[in-house]
NULO-131329 format. One record per atom (N, C-alpha, C): residue in one letter; x, y, z. Coordinates in steps of 0.02 Angstrom, whole numbers, padded with zeros to 5 digits, always signed. Example, Ala and Ser with C-alpha at 12.3 -4.5 7.8 and 13.67 -1.06 7.14 Angstrom:
! NULO-131329
a+00660-00284+00390/a+00615-00225+00390/a+00660-00165+00390/s+00642-00112+00354/s+00684-00053+00357/s+00645+00002+00394/
***
This chain:
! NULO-131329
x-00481+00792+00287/x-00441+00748+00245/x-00416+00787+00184/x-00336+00777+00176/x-00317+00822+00108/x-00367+00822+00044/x-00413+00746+00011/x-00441+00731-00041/x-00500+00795-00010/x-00545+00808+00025/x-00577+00849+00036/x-00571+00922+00018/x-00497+00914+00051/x-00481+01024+00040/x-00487+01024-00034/x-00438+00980-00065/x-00431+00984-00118/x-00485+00994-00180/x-00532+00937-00179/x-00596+00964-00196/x-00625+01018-00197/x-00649+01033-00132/x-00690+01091-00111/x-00680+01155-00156/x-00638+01159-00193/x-00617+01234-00229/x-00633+01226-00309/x-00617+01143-00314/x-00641+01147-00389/x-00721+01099-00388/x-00764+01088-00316/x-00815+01095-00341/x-00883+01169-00335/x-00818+01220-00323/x-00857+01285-00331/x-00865+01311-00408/x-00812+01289-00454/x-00783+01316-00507/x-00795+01258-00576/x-00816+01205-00546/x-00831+01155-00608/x-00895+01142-00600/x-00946+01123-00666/x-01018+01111-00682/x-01011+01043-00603/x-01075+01054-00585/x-01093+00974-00553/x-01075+00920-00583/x-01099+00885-00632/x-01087+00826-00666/x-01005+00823-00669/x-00973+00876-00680/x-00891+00861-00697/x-00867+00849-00628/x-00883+00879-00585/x-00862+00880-00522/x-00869+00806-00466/x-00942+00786-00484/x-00961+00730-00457/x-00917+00653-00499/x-00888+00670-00548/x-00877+00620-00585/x-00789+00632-00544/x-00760+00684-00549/x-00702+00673-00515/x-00696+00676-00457/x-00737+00696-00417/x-00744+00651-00339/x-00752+00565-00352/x-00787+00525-00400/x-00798+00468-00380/x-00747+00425-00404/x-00718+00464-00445/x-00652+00430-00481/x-00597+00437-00426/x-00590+00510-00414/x-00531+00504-00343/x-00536+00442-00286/x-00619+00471-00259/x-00643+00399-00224/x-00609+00331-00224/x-00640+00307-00293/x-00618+00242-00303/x-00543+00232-00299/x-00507+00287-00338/x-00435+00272-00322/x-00407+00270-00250/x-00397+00313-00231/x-00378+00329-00166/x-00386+00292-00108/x-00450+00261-00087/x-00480+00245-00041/x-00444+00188-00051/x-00434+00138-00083/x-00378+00056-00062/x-00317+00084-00019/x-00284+00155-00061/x-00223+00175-00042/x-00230+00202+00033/x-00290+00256+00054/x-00280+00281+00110/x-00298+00208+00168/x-00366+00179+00158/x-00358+00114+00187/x-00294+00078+00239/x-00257+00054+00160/x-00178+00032+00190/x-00140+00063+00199/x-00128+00131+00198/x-00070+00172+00236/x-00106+00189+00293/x-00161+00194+00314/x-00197+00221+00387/x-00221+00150+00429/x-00226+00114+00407/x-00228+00044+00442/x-00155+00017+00458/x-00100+00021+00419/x-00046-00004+00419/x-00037-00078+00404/x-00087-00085+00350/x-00071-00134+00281/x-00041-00130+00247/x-00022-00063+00233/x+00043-00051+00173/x+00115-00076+00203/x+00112-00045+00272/x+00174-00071+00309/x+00197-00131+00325/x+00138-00183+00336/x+00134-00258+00355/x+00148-00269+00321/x+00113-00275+00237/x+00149-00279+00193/x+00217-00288+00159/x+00248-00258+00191/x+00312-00237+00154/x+00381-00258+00226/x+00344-00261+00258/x+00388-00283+00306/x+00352-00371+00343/x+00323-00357+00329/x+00287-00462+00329/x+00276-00476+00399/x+00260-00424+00445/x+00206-00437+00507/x+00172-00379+00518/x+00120-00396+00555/x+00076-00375+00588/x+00094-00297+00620/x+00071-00228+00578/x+00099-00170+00632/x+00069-00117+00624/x+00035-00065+00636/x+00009-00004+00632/x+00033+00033+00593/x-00004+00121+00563/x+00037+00152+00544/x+00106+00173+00575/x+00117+00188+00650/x+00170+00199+00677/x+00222+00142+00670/x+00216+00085+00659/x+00250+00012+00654/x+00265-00026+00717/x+00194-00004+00766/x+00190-00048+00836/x+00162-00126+00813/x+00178-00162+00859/x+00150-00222+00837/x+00066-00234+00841/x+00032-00259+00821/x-00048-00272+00826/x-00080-00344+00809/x-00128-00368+00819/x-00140-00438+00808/x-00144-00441+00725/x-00132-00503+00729/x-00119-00526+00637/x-00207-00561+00630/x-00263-00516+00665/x-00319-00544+00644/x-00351-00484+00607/x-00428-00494+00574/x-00436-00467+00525/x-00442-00404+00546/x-00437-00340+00503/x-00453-00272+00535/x-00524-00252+00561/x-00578-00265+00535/x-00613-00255+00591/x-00648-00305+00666/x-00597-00374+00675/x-00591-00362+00721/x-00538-00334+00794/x-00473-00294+00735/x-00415-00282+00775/x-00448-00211+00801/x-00500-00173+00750/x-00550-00141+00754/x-00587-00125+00832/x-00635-00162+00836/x-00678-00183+00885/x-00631-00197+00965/x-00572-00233+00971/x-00524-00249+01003/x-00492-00174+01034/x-00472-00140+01002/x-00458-00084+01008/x-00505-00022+01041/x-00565-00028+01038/x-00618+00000+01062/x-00633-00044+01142/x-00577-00078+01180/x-00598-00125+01235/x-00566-00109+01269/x-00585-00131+01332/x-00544-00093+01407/x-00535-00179+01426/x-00461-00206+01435/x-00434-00261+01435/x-00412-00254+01499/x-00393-00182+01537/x-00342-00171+01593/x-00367-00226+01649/x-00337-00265+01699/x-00334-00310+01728/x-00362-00378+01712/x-00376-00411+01639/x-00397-00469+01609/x-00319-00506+01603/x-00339-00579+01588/x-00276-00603+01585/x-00318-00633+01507/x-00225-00666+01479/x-00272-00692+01415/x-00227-00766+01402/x-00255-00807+01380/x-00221-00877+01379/x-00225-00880+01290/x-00154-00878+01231/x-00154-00896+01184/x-00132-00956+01164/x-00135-00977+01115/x-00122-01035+01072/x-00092-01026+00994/x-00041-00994+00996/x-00019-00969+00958/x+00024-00877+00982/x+00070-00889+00953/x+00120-00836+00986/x+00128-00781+00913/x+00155-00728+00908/x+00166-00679+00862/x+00178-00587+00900/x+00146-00569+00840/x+00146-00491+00855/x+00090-00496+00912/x+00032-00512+00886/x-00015-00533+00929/x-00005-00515+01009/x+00043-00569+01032/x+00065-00569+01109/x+00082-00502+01134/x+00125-00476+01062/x+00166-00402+01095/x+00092-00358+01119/x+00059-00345+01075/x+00001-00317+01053/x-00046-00328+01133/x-00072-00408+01128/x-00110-00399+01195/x-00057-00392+01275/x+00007-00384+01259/x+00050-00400+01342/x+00054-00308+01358/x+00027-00273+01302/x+00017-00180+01312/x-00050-00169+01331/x-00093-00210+01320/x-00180-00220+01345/x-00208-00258+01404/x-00191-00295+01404/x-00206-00344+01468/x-00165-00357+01523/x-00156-00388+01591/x-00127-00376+01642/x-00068-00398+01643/x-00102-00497+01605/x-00063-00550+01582/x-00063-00606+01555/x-00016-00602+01497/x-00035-00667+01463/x-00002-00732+01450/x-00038-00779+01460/x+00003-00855+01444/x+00000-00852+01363/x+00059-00885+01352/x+00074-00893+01268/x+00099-00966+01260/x+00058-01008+01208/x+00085-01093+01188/x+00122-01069+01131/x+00166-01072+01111/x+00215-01080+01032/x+00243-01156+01048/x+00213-01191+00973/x+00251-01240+00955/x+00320-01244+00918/x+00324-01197+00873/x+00379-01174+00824/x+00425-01159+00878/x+00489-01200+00901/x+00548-01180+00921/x+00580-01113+00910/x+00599-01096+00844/x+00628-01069+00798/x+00585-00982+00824/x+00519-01002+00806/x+00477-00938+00827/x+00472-00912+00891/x+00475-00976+00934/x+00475-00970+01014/x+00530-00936+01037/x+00588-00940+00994/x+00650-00900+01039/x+00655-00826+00988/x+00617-00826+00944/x+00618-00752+00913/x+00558-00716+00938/x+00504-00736+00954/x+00466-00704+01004/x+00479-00682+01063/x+00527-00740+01110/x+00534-00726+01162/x+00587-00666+01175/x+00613-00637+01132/x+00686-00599+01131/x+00637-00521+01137/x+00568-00523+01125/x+00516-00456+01115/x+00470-00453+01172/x+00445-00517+01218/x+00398-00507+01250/x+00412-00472+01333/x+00377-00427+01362/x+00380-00406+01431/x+00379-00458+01482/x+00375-00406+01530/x+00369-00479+01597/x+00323-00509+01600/x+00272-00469+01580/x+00194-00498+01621/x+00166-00541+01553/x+00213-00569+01514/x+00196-00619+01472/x+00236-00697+01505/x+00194-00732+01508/x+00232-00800+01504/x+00218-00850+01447/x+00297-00869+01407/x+00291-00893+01336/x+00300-00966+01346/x+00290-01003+01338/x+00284-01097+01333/x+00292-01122+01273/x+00376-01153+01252/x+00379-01186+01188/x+00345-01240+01215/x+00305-01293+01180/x+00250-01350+01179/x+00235-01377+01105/x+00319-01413+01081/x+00297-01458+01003/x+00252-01486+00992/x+00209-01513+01047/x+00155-01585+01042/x+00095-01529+01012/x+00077-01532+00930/x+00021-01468+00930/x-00039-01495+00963/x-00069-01552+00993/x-00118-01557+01034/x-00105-01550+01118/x-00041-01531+01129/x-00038-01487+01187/x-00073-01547+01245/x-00039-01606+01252/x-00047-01655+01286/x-00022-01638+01349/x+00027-01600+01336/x+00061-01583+01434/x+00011-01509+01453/x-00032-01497+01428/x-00079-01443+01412/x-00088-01430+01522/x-00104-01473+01514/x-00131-01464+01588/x-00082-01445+01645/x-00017-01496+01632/x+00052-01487+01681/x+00082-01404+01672/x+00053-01379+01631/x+00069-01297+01620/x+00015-01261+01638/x-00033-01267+01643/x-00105-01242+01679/x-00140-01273+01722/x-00129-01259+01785/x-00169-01274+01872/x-00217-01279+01857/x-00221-01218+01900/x-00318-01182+01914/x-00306-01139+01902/x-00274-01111+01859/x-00282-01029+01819/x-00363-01026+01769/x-00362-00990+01764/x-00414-00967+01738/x-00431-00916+01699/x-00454-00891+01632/x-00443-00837+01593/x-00499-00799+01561/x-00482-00740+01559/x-00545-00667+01525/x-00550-00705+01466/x-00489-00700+01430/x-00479-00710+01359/x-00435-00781+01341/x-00454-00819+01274/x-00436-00873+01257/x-00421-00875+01177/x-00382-00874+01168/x-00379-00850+01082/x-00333-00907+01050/x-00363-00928+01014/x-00358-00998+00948/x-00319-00983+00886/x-00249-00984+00881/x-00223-00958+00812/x-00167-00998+00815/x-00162-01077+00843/x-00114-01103+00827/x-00117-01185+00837/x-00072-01231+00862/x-00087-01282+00884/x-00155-01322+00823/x-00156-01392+00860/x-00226-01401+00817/x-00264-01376+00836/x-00293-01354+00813/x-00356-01294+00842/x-00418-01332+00875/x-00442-01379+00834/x-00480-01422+00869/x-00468-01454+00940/x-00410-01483+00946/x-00403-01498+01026/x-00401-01444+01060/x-00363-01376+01047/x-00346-01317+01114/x-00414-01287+01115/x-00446-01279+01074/x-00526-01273+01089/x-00559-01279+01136/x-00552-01347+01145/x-00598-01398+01204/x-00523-01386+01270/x-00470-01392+01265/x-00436-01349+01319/x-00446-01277+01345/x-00441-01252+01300/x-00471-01182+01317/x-00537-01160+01359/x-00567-01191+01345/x-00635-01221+01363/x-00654-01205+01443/x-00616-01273+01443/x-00611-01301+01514/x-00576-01228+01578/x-00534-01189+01539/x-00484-01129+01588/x-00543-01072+01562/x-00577-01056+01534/x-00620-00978+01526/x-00659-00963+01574/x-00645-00924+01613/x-00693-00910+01638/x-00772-00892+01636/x-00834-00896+01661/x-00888-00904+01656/x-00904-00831+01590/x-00883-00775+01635/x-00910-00739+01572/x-00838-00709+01522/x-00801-00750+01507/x-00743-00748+01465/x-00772-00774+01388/x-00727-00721+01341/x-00724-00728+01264/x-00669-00774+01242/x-00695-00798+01186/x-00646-00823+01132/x-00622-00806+01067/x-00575-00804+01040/x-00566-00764+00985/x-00516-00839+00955/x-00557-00829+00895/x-00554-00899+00843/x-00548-00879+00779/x-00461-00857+00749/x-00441-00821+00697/x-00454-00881+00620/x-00459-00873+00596/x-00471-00906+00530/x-00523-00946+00512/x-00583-00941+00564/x-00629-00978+00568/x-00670-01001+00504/x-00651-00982+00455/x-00676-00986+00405/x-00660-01057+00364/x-00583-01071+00407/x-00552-01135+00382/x-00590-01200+00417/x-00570-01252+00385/x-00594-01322+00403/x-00567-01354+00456/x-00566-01343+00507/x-00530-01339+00547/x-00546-01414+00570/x-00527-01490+00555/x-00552-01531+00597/x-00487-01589+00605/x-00488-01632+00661/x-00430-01690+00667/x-00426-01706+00620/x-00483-01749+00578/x-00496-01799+00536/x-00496-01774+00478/x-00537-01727+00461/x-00547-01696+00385/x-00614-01730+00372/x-00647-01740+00407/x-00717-01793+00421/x-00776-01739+00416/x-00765-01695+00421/x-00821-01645+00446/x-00803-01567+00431/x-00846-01519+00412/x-00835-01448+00370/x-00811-01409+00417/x-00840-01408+00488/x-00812-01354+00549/x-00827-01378+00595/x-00808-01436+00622/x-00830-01461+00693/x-00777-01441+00736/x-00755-01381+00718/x-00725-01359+00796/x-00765-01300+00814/x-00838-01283+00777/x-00895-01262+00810/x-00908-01289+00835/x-00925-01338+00840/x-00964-01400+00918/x-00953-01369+00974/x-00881-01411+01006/x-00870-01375+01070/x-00902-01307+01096/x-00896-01271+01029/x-00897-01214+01065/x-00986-01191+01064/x-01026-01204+01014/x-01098-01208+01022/x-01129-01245+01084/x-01088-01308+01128/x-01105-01354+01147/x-01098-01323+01202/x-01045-01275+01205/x-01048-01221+01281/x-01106-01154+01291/x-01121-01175+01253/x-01193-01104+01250/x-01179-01055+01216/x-01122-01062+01187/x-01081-00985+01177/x-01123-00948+01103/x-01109-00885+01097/x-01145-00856+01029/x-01085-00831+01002/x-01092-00803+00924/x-01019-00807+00879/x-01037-00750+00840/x-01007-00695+00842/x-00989-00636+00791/x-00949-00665+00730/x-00961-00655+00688/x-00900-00659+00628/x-00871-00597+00607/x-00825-00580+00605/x-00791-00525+00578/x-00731-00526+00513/x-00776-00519+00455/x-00732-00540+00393/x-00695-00472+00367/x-00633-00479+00348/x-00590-00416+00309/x-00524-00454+00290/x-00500-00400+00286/x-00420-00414+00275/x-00395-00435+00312/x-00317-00458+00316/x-00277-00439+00394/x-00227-00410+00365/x-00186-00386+00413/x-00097-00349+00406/x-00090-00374+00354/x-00059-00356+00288/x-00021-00366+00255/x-00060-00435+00205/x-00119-00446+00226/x-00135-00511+00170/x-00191-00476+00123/x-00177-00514+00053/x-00223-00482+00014/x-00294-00521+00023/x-00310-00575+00028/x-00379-00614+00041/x-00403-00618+00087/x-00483-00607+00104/x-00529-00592+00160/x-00538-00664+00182/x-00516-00661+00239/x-00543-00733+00294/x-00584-00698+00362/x-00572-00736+00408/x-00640-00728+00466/x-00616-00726+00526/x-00624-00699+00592/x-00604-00692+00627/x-00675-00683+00660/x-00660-00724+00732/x-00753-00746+00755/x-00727-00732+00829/x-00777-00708+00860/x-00759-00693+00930/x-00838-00736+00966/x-00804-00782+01013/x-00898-00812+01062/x-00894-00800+01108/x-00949-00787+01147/x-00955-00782+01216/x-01035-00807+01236/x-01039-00813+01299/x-01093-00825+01350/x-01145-00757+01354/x-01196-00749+01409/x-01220-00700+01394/x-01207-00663+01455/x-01220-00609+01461/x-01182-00580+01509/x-01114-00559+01518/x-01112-00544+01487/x-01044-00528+01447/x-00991-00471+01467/x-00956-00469+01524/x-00914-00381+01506/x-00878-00357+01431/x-00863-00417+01395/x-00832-00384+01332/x-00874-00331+01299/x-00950-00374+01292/x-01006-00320+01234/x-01038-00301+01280/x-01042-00284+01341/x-01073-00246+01409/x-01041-00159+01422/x-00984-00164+01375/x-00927-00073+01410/x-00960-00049+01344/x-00973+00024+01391/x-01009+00092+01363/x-00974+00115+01343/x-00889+00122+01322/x-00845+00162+01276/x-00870+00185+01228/x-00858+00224+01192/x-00880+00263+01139/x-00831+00234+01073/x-00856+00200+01022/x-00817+00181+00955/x-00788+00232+00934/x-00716+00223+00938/x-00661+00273+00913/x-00626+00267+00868/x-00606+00282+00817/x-00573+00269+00762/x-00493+00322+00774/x-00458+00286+00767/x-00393+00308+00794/x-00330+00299+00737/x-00373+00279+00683/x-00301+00286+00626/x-00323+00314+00569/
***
């Protein structure tokens, strides 16, 4: 890392104490900055979605779990979302194939102008996704991811299409997520009520300055937290 070379010469030539004090000062500075230019927060930022340092698209969930996601072998999974974005671009380069719900009209035909083949996009205004079923048979899915719609109903839809040892990924979990406003997080239920267990993964995301949550559940037996890949850090 340049902050390293750089060092290294004036901590041959300066007392310890002077030296250690301007390493921790560089530290502190630097590290927000390299952060968001090597994550590509600075870029989200400034351009107002979701994108890497190169400016590919990536999920608009928190960084370490876009993190963890990235360290996964997705190749032949399908993934059923609830909510459309960069996101879609992001998993339709990872996975085989994905169903996408967008309620936003407006978003639905500016998404759709980006996505590949092996995506299929579904405008669906009703956000409890009442024709939910007349768009899903007997399909069935690896992955099920919660970032749109009322979250509380596609939940318990989602549900019902995951396959046995299939994940969920439940972006903002941190919010109150309920019909009524009756209750703090009862769109944990469902998903405790399925046996499932829950990672939380709190940070940033693309381009936002405040830490929210991003929760991934699953069953046990698991292929997601079952692959021997080696954690790679790639930015």
């Amino acid at each position: 890392m340049l902050v390293h070379r750089i060092f290294a010469p004036l901590k041959r030539i300066l007392p310890y104490p002077m030296a250690r004090s301007i390493r921790s000062i560089a530290t502190a500075l630097l590290t927000p900055v390299y952060f968001s230019t090597r994550s590509g927060h600075f870029g989200s930022s400034l351009r107002s979605k979701a994108i890497d340092k190169q400016g590919h698209a990536i999920p608009w969930y928190t960084c370490p779990a876009i993190e963890l996601l990235r360290n996964r072998d997705f190749s032949g999974r399908t993934v059923l979302e609830f909510g459309s974005g960069q996101w879609t671009i992001w998993w339709s380069k990872h996975a085989s194939y994905v169903v996408s719900f967008e309620e936003n009209r407006e978003w639905y035909e500016r998404v759709s102008r980006q996505i590949p083949s092996n995506v299929s996009l579904i405008h669906d205004p009703d956000i409890k996704l009442a024709r939910f079923n007349g768009h899903i048979s007997d399909q069935e899915f690896d992955v099920v991811i919660v970032d749109g719609f009322d979250r509380f109903a596609v939940v318990q839809r989602g549900l019902r299409v995951l396959k046995t040892d299939g994940i969920v990924i439940l972006d903002n979990c941190d919010g109150h997520w309920s019909s009524d406003g009756s209750a703090s997080y009862p769109i944990l239920d469902p998903l405790m009520s399925a046996g499932m267990m829950r990672v939380d993964l709190f940070g940033h995301s693309p381009g936002t300055i405040i830490v929210s949550c991003s929760s991934i559940f699953w069953r046990s037996d698991n292929w997601f937290f079952s692959q021997t890949k080696p954690p790679i850090i790639d930015y």
